[in-house]
C-alpha positions as CSV (number, residue, x, y, z in Angstrom):
1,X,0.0,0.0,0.0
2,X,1.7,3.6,-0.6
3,X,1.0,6.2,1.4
4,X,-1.9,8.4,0.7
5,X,-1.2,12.0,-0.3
6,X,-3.8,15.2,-0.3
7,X,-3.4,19.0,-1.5
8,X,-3.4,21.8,1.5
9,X,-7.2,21.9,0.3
10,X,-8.0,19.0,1.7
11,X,-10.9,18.8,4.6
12,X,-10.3,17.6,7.3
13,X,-12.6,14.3,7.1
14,X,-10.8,13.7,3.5
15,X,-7.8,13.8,6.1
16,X,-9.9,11.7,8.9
17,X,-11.0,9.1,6.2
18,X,-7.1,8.3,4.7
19,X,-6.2,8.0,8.4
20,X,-8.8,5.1,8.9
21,X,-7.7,3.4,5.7
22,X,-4.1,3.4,5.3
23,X,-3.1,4.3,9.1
24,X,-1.5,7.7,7.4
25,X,-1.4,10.0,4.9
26,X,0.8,13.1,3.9
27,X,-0.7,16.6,3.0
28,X,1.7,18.5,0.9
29,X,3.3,22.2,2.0
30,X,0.1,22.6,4.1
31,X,1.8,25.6,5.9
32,X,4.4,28.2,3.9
33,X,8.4,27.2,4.3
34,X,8.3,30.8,5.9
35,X,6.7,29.6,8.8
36,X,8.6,26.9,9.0
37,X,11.7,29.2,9.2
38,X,10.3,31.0,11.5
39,X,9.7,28.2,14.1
40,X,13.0,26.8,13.3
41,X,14.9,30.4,14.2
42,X,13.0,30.6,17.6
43,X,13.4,26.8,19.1
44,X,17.1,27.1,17.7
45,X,18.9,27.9,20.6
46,X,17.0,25.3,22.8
47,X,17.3,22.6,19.8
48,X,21.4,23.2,20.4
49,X,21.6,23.1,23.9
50,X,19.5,19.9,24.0
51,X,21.5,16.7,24.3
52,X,21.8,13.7,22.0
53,X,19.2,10.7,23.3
54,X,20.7,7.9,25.4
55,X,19.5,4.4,23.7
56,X,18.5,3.4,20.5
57,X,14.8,4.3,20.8
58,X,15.6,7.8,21.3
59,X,18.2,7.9,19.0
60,X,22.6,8.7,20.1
61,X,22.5,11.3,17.9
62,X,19.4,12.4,17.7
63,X,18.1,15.5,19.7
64,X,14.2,15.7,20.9
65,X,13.1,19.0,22.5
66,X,10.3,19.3,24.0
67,X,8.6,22.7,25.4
68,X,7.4,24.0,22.2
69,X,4.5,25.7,22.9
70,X,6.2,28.0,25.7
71,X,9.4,28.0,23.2
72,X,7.7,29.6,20.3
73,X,5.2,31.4,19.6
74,X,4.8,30.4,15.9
75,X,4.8,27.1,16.7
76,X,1.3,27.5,17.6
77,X,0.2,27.8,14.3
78,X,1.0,24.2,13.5
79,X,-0.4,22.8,16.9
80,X,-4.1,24.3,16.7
81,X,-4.2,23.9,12.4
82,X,-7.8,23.5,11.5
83,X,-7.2,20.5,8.9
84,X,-5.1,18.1,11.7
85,X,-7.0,19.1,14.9
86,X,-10.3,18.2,12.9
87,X,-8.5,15.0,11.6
88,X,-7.6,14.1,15.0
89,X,-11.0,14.7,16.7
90,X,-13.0,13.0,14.0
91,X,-10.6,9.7,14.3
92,X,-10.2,9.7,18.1
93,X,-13.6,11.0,18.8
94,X,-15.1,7.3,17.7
95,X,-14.0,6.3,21.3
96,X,-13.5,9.0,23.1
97,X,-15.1,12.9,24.1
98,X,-12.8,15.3,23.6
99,X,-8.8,15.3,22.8
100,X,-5.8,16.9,23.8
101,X,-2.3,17.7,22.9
102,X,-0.2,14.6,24.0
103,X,2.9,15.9,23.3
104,X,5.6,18.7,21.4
105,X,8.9,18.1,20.0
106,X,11.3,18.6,17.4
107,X,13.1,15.2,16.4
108,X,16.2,16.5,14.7
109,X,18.0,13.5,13.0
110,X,21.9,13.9,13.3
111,X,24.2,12.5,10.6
112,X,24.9,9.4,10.7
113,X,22.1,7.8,12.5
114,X,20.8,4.6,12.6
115,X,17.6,3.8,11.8
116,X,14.9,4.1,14.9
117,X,13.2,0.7,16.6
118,X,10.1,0.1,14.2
119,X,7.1,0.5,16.9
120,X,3.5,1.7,17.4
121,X,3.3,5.2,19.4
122,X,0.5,3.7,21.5
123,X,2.7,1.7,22.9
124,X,3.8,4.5,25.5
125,X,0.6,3.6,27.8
126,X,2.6,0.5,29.0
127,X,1.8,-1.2,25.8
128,X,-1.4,-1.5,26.9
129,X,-3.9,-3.9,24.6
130,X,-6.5,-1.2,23.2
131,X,-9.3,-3.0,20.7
132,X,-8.2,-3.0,17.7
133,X,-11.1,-0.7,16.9
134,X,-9.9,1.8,18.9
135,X,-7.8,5.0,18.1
136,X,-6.7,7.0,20.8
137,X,-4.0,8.3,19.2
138,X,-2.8,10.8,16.0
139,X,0.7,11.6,15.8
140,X,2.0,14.8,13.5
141,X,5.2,14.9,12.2
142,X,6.2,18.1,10.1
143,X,8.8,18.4,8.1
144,X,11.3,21.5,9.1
145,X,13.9,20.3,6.6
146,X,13.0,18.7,3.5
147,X,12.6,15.3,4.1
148,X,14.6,12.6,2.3
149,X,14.8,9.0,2.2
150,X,19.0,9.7,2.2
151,X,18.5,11.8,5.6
152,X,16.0,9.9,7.7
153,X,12.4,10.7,6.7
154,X,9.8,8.8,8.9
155,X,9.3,5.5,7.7
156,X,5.5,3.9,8.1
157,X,3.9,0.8,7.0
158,X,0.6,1.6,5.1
159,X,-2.1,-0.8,6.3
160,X,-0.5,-1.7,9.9
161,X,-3.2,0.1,12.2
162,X,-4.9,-3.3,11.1
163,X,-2.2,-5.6,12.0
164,X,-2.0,-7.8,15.6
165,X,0.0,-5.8,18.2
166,X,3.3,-6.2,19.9
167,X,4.5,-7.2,16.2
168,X,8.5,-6.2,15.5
169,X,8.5,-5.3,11.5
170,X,11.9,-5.0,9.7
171,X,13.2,-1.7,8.1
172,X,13.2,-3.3,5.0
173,X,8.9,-3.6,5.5
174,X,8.4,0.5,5.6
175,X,8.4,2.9,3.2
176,X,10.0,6.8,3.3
177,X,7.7,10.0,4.2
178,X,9.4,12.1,2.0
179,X,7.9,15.3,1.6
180,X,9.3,18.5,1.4
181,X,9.5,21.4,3.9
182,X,5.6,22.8,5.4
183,X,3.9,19.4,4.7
184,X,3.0,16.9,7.5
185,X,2.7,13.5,7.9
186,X,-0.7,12.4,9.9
187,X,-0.3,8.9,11.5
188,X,-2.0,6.6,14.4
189,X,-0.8,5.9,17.4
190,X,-1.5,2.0,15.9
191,X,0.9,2.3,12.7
192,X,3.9,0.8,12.8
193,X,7.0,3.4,11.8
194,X,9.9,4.7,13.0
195,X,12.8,7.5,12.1
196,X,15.0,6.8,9.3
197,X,18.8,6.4,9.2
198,X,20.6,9.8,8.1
199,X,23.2,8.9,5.5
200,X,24.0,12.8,4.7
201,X,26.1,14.9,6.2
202,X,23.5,17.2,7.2
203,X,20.6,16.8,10.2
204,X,17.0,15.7,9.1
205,X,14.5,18.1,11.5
206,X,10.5,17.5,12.0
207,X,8.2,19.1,14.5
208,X,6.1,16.2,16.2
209,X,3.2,17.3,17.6
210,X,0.5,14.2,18.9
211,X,-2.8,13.9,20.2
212,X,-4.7,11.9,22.5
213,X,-7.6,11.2,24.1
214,X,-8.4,12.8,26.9
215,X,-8.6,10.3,29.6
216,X,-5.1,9.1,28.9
217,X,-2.0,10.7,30.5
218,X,-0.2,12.9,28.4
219,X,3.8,11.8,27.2
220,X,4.6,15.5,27.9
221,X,3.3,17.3,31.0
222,X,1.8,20.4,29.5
223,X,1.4,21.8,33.2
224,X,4.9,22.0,34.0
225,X,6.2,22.8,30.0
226,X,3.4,25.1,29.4
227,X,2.9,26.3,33.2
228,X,-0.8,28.9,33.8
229,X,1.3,32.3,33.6
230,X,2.3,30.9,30.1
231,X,-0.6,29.3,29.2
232,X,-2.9,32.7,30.7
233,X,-0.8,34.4,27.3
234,X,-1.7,31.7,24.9
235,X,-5.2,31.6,22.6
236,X,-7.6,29.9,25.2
237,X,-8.5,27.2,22.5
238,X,-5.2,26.4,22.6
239,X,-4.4,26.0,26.1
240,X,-7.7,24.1,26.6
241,X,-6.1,21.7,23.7
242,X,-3.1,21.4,26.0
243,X,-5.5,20.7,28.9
244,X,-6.5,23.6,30.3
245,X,-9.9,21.8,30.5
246,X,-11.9,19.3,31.6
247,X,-11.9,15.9,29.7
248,X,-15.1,15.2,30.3
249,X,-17.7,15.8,33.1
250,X,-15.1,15.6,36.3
251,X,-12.1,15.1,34.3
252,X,-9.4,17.6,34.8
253,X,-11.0,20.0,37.8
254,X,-9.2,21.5,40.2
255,X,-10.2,23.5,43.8
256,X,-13.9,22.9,44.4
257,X,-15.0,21.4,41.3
258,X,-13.5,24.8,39.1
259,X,-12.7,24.8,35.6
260,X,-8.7,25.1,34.8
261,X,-9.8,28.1,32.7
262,X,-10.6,30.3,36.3
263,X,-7.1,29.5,36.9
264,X,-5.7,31.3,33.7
265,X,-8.0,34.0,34.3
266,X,-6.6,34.7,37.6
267,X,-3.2,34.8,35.9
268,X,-4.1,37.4,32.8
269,X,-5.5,39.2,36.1
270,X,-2.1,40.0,37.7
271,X,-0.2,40.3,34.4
272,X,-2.9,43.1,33.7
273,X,-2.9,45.0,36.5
């Protein structure tokens, strides 16, 4: 199966419906290479002080940092776009209420790395054995740089939301995301991928932004990378996408049964006055 590919004027249940059939798909240059820039010039000081993972998973030299939202304001624009947040509600929402952001990060493949552990991003709830049904789970992964199959573009296996779980695919089973700089790659937390091997002499970088559920625990604690005097500044859609909310009817309150939203109010109160 090849991956499915849609134009930036694409709806977001033409981007919901490739999801459920191929497991991902890849809208081309849905955001401007400017913007791209842009995020890229403000996360680059915290993308050089961040150190190389420490295992295979993560990847010896390859750098994750986290913290975007706080980190850069631009940023924002790719987290809380129209055509992936509707793609991610319409597929998670068949099992659950509401969503929220599960994580933030840019993945930026250093040259000469090997290939990433093929795996299912599900797999973070301690492999837990959702139905097979179930998708409580959209990953993003946009591309910064170009991406090449030469300098590590994600690899996915079509199809492989269907397959049994706890499987361990070979490299040579997947297939490249390539896709040049402002598109993104869509993708359930039940696909089987991973990041390629970088064979240039140059880094491969992608913004990875997921979403989840919102009765799962998030991979990235938005409270402490995003705390309420940060999140008070932010658009409030955004920060209840982060979880600024509640989940569901008692999901997510704080105090005496008070909406996290009070909370930021109280904040944009001091900063005001």
């Amino acid at each position: 199966m090849e991956i499915p590919r849609l134009e930036k004027s694409s709806s977001s249940l033409e981007v919901a419906q490739a999801l459920k059939e191929a497991g991902c798909v890849v809208i081309e240059r849905l955001v401007p290479e400017e913007l791209m820039r842009q995020i890229g010039s403000e996360l680059r000081p915290f993308i050089h002080s961040t150190p190389f993972g420490p295992d295979s998973f993560t990847g010896k030299k390859t750098k994750r940092t986290g913290s975007l939202i706080a980190r850069s304001n631009s940023f924002h624009e790719l987290a809380s776009h129209p055509t992936v947040v509707g793609a991610a509600r319409d597929v998670i929402c068949q099992t659950a209420t509401t969503i929220q952001i599960h994580l933030t990060q840019v993945i930026e493949i250093g040259p000469g790395s090997d290939a990433q552990p093929i795996h299912r991003d599900q797999w973070a709830w301690d492999s837990f054995p959702f139905p097979q049904d179930w998708e409580v789970e959209v990953s993003t992964m946009w591309a910064l740089s170009h991406f090449t199959e030469e300098n590590g573009a994600t690899r996915v296996i079509p199809g492989s939301h269907l397959w049994k779980d706890e499987l361990r695919p070979s490299f040579e089973e997947t297939t490249p995301a390539i896709m040049p700089s402002g598109s993104v790659l869509l993708y359930t937390g039940s696909l089987y991928h991973g990041g390629g091997k970088n064979l240039t002499a140059d880094s491969r970088t992608g913004v990875n932004v997921d979403y989840s559920a919102s009765f799962l625990r998030q991979e990235e604690n938005q409270y402490l990378s995003c705390p309420p005097e940060v999140a008070a500044q932010i658009d409030p859609d955004l920060a209840k996408l982060i979880g600024y909310s509640r989940g569901s009817y008692a999901l997510g309150y704080f105090g005496d049964l008070q909406d996290p939203m009070e909370t930021l109010d109280t904040f944009k109160d001091k900063s005001s006055g």
